[in-house]
N, C-alpha and C positions, 0 to 999 in steps of 0.2 A: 362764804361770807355773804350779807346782803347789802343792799345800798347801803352808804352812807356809812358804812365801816370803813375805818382808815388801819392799814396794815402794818408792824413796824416787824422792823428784821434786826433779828442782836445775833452778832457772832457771823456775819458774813461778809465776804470778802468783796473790796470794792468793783471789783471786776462784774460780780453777781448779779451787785446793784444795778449797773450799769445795761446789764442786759434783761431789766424790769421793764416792760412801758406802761406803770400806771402808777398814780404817787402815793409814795409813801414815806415813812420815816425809818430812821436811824438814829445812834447812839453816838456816832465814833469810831476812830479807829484808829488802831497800835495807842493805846489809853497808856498810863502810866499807872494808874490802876488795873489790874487783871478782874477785878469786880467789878469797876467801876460802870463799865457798858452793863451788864447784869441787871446791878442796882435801880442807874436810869430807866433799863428797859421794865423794870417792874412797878416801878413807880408811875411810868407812862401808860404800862396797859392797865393797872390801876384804876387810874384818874378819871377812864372815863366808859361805860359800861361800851362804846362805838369802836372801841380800841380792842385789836387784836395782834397777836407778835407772834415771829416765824424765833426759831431759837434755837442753835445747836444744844447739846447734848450735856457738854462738858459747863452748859451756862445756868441749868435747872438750881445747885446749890450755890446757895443757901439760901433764895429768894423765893422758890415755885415749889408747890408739892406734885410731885410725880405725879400721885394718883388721879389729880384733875388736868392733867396735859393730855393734847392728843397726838401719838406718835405718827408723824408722816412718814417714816422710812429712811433707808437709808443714801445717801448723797456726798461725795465729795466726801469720802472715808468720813463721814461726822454723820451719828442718829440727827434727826429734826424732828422739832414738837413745836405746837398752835396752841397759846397759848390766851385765853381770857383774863380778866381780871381776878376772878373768881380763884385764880390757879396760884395766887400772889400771897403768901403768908402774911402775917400781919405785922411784923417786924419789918417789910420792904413795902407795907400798901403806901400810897401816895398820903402825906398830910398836906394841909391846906399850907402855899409857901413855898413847898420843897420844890428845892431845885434840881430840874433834869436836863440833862447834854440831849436835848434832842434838833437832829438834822431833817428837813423834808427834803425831799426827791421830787420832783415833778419831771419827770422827763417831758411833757408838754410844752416847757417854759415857765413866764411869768404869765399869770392871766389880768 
């Protein structure tokens, strides 16, 4: 990633986050939708070409096309894939409006 890319992570466990130190976003978590984090996430890395998402495995359908993900390996028994905008089919890209469950993380604080 270069400056000024903001990173978000779908499908990871709060624990994870926690031992981040640099901010970023999130989705949610235990959703009452099983989609719902997915959806968000793909509408968010969508929305802005600066926007990049970390992503388990089991979260790629129905919003991401595999063949533009990049596979990071395996972790925490779950594959993970980096995902761009670019990666976001057209039925989950962001429309102008739409609303997303997004959390920031700033482990820093407030600035």
């Amino acid at each position: 990633m270069r400056p000024g890319q903001t990173l978000g992570f779908a499908g990871w466990k709060e624990q994870f986050l926690l031992q981040w130190d640099h901010p970023a976003v999130h989705f949610g978590y235990r959703r009452k939708s099983p989609s719902g984090e997915s959806r968000d996430a793909a509408r968010w890395v969508s929305g802005d070409d600066d926007h990049r998402l970390v992503l388990r495995g089991d979260m790629v359908e129905p919003c991401f096309d595999p063949e533009r993900l990049k596979a990071l390996g395996l972790a925490h028994r779950d594959y993970w894939f980096l995902a761009a905008g670019t990666a976001v089919l057209p039925a989950c890209r962001a429309a102008s409006g739409a609303a997303v469950s997004v959390i920031v993380y700033d482990p820093s604080g407030p600035r």
